[in-house]
Backbone as ProteinMPNN parsed JSONL, in Angstrom:
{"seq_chain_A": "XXXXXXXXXXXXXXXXXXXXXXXXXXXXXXXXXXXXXXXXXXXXXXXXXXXXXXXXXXXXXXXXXXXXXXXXXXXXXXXXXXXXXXXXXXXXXXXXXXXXXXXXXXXXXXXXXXXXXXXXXXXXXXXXXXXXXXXXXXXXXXXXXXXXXXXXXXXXXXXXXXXXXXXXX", "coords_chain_A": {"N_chain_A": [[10.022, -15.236, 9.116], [11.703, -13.464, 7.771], [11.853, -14.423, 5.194], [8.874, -13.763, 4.266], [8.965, -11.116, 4.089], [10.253, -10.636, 1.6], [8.984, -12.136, -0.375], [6.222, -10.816, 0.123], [6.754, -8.385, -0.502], [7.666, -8.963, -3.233], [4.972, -9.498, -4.504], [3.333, -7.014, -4.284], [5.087, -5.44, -6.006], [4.709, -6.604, -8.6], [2.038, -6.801, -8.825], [1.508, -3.513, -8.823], [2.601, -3.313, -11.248], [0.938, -4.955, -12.67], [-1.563, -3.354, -12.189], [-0.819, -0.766, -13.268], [-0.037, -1.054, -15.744], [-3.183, -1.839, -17.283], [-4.282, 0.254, -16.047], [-3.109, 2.081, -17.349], [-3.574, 1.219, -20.233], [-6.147, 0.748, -20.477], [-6.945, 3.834, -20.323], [-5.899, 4.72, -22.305], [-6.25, 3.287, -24.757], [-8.747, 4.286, -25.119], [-8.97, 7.078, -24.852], [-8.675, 9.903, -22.793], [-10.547, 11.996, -23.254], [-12.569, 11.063, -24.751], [-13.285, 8.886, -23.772], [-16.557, 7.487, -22.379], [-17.606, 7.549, -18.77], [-17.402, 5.306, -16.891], [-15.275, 4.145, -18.321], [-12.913, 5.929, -18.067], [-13.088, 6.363, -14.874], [-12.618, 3.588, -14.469], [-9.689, 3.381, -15.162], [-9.083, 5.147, -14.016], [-9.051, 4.211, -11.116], [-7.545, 1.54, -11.408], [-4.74, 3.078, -11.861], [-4.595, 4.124, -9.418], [-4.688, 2.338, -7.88], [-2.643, 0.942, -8.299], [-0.749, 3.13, -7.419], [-1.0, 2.706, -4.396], [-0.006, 0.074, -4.268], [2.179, 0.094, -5.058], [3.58, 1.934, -3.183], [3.26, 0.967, -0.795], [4.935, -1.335, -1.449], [7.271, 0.309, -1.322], [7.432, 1.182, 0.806], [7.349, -1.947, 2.523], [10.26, -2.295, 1.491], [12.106, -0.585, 2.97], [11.239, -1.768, 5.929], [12.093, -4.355, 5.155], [14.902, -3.888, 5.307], [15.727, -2.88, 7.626], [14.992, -5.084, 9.248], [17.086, -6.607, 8.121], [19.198, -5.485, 8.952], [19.145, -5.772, 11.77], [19.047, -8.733, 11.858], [21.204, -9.181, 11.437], [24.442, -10.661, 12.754], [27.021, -10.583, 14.987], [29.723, -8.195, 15.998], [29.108, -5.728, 18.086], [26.409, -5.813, 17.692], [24.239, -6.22, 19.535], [22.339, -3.912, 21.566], [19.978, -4.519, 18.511], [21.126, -2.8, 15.739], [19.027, -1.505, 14.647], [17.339, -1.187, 16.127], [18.238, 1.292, 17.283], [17.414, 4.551, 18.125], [17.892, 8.067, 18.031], [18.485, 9.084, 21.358], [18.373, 6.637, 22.674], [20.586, 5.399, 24.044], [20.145, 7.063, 26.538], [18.352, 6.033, 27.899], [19.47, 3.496, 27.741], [21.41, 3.743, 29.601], [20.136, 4.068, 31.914], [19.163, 1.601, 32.594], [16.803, 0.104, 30.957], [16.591, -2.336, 28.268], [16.27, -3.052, 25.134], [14.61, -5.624, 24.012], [13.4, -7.213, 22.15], [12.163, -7.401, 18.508], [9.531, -6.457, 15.834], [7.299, -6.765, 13.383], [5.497, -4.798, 11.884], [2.771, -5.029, 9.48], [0.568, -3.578, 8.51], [-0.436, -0.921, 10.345], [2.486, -0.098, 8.747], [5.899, -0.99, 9.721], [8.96, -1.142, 11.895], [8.766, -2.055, 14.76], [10.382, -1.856, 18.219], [11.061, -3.109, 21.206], [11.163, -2.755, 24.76], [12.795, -3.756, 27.714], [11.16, -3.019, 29.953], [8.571, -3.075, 29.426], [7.479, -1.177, 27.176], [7.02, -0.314, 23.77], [7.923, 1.377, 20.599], [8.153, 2.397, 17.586], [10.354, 2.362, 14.904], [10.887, 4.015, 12.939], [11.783, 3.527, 10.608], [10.439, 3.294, 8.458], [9.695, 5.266, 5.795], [7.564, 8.565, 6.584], [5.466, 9.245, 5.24], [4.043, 6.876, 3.774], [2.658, 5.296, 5.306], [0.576, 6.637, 5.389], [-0.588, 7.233, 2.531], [-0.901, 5.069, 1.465], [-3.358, 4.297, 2.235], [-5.085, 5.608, 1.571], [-4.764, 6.252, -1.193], [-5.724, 3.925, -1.822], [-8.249, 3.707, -0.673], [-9.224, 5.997, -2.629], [-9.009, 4.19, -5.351], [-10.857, 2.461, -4.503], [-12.997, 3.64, -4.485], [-13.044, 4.885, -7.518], [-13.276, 2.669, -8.692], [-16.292, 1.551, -7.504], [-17.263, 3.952, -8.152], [-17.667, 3.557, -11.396], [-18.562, 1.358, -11.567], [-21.572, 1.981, -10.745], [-22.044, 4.152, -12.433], [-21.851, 2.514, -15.135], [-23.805, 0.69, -14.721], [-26.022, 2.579, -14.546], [-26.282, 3.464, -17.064], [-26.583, 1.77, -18.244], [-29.289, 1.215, -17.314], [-30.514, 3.5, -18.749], [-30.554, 2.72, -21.159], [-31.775, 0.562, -21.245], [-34.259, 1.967, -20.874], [-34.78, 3.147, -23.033], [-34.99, 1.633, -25.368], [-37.127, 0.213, -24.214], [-39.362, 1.971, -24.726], [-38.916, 2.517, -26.964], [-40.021, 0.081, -28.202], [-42.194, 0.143, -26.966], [-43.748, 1.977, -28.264], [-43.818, 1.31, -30.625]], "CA_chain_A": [[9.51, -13.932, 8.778], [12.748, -12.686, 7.083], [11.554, -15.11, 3.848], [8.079, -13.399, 3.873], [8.582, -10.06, 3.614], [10.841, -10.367, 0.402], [8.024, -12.651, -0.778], [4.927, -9.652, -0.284], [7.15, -6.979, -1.495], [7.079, -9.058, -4.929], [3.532, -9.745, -4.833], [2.899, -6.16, -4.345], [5.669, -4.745, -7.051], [4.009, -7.19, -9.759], [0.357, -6.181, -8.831], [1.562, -2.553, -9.238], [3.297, -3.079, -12.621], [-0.255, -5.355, -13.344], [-2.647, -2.382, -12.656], [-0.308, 0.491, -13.629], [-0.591, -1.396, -17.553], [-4.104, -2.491, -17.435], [-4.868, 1.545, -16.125], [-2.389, 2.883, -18.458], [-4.254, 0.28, -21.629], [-7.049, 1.367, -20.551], [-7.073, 5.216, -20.505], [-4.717, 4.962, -23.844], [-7.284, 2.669, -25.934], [-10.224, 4.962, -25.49], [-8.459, 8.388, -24.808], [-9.525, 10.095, -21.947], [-11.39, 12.647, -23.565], [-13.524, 10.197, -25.656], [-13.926, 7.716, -23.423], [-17.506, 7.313, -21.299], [-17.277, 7.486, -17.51], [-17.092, 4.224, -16.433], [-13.879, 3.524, -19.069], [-12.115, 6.258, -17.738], [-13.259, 5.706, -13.591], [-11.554, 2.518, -14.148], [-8.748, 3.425, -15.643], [-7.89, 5.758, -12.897], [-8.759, 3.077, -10.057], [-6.419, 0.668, -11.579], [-3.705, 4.03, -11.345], [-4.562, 4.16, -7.579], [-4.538, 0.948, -6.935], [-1.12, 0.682, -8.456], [-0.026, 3.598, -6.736], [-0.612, 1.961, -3.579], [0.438, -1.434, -4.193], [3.971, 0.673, -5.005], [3.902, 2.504, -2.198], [3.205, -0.425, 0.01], [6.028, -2.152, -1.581], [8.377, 1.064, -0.746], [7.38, 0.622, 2.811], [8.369, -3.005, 2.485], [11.392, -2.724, 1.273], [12.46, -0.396, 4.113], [10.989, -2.881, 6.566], [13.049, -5.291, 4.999], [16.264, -3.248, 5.569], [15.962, -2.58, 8.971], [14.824, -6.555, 9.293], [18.044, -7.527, 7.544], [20.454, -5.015, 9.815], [18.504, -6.583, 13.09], [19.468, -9.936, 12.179], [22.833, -9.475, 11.25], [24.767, -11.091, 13.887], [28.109, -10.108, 14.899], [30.076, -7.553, 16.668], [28.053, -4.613, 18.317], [24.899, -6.699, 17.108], [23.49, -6.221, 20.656], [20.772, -4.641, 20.737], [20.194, -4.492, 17.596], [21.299, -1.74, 15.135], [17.564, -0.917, 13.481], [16.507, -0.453, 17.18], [19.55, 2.54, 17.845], [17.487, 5.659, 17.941], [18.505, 9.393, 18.786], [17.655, 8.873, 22.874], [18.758, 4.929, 23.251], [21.627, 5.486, 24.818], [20.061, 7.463, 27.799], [17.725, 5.003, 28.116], [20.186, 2.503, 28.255], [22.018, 4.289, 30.795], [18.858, 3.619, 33.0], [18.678, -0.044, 32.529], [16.04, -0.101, 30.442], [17.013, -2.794, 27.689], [15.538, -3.379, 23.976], [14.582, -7.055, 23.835], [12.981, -8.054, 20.331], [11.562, -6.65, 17.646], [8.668, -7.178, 15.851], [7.177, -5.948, 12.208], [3.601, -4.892, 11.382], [2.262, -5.073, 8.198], [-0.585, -2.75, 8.84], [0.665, -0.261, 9.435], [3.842, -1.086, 7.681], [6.395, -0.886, 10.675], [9.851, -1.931, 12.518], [8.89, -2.139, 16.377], [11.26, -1.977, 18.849], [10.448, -3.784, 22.608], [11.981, -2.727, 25.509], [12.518, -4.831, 29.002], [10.127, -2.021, 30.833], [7.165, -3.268, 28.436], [7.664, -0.07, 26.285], [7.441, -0.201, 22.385], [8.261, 2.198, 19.932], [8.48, 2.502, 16.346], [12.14, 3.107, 14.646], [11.035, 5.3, 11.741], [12.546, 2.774, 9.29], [9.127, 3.67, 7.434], [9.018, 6.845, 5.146], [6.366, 8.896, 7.094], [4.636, 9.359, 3.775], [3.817, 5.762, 3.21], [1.54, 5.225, 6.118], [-0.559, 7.511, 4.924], [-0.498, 7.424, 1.112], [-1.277, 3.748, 1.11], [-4.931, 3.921, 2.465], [-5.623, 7.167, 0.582], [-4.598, 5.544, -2.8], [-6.67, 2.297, -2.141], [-9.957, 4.416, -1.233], [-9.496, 6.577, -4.053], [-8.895, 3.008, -5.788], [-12.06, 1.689, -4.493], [-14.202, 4.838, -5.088], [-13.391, 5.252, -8.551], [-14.089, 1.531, -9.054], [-17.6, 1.705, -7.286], [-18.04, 4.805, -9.463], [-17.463, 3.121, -12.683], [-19.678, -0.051, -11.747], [-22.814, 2.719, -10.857], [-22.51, 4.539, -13.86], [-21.899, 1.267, -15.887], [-25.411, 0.547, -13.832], [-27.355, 3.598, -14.557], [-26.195, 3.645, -18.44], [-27.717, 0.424, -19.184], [-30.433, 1.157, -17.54], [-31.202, 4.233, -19.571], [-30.502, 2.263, -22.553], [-32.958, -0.284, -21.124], [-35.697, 2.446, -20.699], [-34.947, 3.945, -24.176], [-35.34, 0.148, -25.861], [-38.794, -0.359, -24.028], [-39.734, 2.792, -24.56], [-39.364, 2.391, -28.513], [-40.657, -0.961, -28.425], [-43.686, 0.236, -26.548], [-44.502, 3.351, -29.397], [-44.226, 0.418, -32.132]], "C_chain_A": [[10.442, -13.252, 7.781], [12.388, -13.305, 5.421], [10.065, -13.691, 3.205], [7.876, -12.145, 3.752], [9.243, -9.868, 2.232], [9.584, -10.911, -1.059], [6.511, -11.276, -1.349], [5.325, -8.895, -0.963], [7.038, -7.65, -3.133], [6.232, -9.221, -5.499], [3.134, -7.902, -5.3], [3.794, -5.187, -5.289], [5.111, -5.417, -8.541], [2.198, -7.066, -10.026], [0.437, -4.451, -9.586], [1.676, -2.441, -10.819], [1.548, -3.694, -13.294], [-1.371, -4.333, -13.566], [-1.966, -1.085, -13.069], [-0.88, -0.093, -15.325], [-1.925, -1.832, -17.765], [-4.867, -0.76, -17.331], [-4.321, 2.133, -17.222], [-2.924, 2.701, -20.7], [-5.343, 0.881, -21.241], [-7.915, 3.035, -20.985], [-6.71, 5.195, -21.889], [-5.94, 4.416, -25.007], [-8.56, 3.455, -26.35], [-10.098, 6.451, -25.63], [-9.115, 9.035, -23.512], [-10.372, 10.959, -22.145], [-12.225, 12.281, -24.235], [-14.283, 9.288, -25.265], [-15.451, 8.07, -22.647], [-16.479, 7.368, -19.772], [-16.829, 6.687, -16.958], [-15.425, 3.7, -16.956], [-12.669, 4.293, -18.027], [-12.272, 6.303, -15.967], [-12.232, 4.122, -13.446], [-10.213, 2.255, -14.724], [-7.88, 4.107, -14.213], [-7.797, 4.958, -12.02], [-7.58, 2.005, -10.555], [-4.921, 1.625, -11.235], [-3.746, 4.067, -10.025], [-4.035, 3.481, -7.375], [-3.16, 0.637, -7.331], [-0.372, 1.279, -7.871], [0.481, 3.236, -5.391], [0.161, 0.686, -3.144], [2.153, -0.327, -4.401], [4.639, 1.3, -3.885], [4.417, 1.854, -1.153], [4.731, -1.207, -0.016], [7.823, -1.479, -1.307], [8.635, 0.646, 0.524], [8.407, -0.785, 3.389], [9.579, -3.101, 2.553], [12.326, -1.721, 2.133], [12.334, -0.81, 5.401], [12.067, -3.898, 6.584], [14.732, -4.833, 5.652], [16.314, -3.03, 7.296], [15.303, -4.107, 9.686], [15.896, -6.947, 9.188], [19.65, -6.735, 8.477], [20.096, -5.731, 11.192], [19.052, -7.997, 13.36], [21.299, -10.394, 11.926], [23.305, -9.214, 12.65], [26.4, -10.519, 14.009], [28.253, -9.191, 15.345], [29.313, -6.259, 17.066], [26.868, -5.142, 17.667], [23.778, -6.487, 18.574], [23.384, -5.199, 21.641], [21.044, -4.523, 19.182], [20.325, -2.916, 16.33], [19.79, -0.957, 14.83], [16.794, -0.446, 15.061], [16.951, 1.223, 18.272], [18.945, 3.875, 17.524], [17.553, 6.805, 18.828], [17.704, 8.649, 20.657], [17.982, 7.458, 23.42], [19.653, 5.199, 23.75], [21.479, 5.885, 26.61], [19.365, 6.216, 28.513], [18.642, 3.587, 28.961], [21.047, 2.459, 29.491], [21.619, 3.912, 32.115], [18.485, 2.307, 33.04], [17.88, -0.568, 31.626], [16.981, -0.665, 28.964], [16.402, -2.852, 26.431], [16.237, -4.923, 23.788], [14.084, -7.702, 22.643], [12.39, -6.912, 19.835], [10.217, -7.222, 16.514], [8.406, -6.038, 14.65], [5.721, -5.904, 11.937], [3.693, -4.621, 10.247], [0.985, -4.125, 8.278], [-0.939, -2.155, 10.279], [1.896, -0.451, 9.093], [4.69, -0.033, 9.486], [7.574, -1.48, 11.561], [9.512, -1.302, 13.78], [9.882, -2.299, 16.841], [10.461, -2.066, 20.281], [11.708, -3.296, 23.668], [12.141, -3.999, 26.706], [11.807, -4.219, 29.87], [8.609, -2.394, 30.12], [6.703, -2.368, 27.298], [7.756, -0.684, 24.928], [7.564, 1.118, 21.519], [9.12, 1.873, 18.758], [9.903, 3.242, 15.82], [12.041, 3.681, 13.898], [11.599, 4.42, 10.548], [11.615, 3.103, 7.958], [8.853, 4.842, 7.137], [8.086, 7.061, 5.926], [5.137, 9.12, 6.312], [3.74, 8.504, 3.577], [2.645, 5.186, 3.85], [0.105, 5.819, 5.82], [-1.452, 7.672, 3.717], [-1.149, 5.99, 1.002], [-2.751, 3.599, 0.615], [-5.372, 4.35, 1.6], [-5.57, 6.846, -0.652], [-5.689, 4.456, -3.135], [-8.001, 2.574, -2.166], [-10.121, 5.106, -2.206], [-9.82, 5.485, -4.755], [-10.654, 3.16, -6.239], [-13.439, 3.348, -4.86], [-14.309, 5.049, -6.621], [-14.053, 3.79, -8.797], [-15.569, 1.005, -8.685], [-18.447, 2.728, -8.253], [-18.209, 4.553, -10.842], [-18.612, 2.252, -12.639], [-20.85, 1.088, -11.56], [-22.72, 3.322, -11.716], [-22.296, 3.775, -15.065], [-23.367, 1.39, -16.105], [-26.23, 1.884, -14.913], [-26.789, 4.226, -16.394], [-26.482, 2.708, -18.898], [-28.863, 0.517, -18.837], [-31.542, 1.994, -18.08], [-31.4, 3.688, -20.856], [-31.612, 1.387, -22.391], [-34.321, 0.189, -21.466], [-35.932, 3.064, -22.159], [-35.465, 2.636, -25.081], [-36.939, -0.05, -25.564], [-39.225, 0.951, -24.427], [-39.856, 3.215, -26.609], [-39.979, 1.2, -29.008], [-42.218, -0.615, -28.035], [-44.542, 1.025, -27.596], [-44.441, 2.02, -30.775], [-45.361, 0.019, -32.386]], "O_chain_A": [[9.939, -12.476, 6.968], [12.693, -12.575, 4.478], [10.141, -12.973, 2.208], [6.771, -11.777, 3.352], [8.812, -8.899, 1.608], [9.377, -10.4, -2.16], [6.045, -10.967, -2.446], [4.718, -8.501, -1.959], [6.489, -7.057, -4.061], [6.205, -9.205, -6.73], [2.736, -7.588, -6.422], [3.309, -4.063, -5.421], [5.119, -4.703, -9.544], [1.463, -7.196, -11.005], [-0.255, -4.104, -10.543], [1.012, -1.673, -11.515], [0.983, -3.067, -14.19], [-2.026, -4.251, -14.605], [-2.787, -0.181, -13.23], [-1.861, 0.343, -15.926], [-1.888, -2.452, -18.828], [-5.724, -0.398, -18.138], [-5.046, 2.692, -18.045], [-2.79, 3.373, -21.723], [-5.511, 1.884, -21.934], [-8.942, 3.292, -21.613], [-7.463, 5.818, -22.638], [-6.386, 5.109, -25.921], [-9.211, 3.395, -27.393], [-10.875, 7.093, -26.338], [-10.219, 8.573, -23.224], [-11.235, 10.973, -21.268], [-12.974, 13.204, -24.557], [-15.329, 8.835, -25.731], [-15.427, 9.234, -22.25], [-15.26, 7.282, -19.631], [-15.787, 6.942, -16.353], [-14.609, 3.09, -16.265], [-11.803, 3.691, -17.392], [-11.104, 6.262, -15.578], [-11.432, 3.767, -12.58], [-9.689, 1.142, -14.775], [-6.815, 3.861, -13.647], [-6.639, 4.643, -11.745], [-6.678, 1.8, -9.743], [-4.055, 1.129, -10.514], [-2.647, 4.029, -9.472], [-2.961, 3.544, -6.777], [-2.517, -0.021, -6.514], [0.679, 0.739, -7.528], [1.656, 3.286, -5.027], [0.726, 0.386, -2.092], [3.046, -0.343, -3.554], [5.842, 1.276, -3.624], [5.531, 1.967, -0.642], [5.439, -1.555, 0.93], [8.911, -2.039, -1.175], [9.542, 0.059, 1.114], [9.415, -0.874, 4.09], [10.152, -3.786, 3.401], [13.51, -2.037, 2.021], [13.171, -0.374, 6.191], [12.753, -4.26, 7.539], [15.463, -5.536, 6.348], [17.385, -3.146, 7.89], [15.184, -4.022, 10.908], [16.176, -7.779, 10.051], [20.764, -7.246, 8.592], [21.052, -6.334, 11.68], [19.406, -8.459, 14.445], [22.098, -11.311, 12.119], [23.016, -8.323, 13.448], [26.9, -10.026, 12.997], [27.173, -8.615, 15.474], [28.834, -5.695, 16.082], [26.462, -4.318, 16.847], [22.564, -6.644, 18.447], [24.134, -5.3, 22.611], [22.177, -4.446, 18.707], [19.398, -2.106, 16.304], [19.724, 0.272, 14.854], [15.915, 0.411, 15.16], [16.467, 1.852, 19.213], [19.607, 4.565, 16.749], [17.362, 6.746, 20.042], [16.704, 7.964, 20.871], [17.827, 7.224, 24.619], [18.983, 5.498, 24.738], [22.126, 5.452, 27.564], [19.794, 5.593, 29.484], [18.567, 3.01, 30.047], [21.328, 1.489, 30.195], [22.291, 3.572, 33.089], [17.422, 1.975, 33.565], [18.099, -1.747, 31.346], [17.84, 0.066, 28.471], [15.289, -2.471, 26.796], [17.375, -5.348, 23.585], [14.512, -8.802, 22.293], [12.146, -5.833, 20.375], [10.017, -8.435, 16.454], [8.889, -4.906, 14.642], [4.956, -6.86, 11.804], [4.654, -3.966, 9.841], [0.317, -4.683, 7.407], [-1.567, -2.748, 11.156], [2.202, -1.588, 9.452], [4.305, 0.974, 10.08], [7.187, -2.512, 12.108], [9.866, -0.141, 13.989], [10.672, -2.921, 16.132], [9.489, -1.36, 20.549], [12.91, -3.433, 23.437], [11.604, -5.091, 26.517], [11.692, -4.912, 30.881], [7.602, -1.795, 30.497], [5.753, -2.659, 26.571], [8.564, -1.608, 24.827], [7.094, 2.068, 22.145], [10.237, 1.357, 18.721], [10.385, 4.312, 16.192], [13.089, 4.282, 13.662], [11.794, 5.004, 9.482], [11.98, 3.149, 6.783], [8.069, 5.554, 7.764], [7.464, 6.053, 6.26], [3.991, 9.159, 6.761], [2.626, 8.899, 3.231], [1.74, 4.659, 3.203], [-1.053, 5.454, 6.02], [-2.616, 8.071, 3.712], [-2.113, 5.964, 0.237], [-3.274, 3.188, -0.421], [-6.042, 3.729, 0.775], [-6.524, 7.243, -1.321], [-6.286, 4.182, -4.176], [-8.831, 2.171, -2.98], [-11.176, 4.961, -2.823], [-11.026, 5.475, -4.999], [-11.337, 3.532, -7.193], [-14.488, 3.582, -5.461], [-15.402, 5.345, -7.104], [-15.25, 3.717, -9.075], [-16.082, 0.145, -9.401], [-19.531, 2.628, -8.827], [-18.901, 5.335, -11.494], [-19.522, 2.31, -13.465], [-21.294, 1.19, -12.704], [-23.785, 3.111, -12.297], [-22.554, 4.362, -16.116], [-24.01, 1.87, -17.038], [-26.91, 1.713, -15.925], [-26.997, 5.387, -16.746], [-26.694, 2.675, -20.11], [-29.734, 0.1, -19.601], [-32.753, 1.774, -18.088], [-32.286, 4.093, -21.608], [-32.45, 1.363, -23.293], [-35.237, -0.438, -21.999], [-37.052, 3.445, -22.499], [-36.601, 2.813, -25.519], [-37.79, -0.37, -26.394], [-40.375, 0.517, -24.367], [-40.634, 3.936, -27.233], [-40.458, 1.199, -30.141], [-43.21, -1.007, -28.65], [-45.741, 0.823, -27.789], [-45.161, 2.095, -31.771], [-45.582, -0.587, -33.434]]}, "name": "protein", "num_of_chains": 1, "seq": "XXXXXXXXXXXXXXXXXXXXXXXXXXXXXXXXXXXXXXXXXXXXXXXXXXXXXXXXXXXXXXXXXXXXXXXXXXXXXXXXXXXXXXXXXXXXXXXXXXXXXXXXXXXXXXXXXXXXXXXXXXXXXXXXXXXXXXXXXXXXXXXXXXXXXXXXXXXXXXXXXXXXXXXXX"}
């Protein structure tokens, strides 16, 4: 697991950089005040979608960090540092132990396991990021649905204007 999150975070910092320049070429080539709807709809979805993929890859790379203090072995290593928050101590007082840890990817996340069956999240994850992700990707996908229907419904006025001078010939 410690391989594959260094792995996504570069998938998802090279997607960003891919639709940040593909939104940024886009808006720029046509202007946004010149362009049709559809040009500039998908100009901004590619900006979403980059925003998220960056965001995502923030998340990550605080994931990663509190992944990479967890496994570092060595003195006071046990439990593990990334699972040490305000209140562990009382806890510990009471027996109650933190036994593994565990990372979600959706929502982006360092778990912490106790020996009572208890989990709880360590905060390693901006509170921002959770949130911002989704919200970026439906914007994303909304402008890009909105672009393909008014793509749609501008050819097919052009369609009806075509038959519609072919028919008066």
């Amino acid at each position: 697991m410690l391989l594959l999150l260094p792995l996504v975070t570069l998938v998802a910092v090279i997607a960003a950089v891919g639709l940040c320049g593909y939104g940024s070429r886009t808006l720029a080539d046509h202007g946004p005040r010149r362009a049709s709807a559809p040009v500039v709809l998908r100009g901004l979805a590619a900006l979403a979608g980059a925003g998220a993929c960056a965001l995502y890859a923030w998340g990550l790379l605080a994931v990663c960090g509190a992944v990479l203090a967890a496994e570092d072995g060595g003195t006071d290593s046990a439990p593990t540092p990334s699972c040490r928050t305000p209140g562990w101590s009382e806890r510990h007082l009471q027996g109650v132990e933190i036994v593994e840890y565990t990372v979600t990817y959706v929502p982006l996340g360092f778990v912490c396991e106790t020996s009572d069956g208890g989990r709880y999240d360590n905060g390693a994850v901006p509170g921002y990021v959770n949130p911002a992700v989704p919200g970026l990707a439906l914007t994303a996908a909304g402008c890009a649905i909105g672009a393909g229907y008014s793509a749609e419904l501008r050819a097919r006025a052009e369609w009806r204007e075509g038959e519609a001078q072919r028919g008066s010939s």
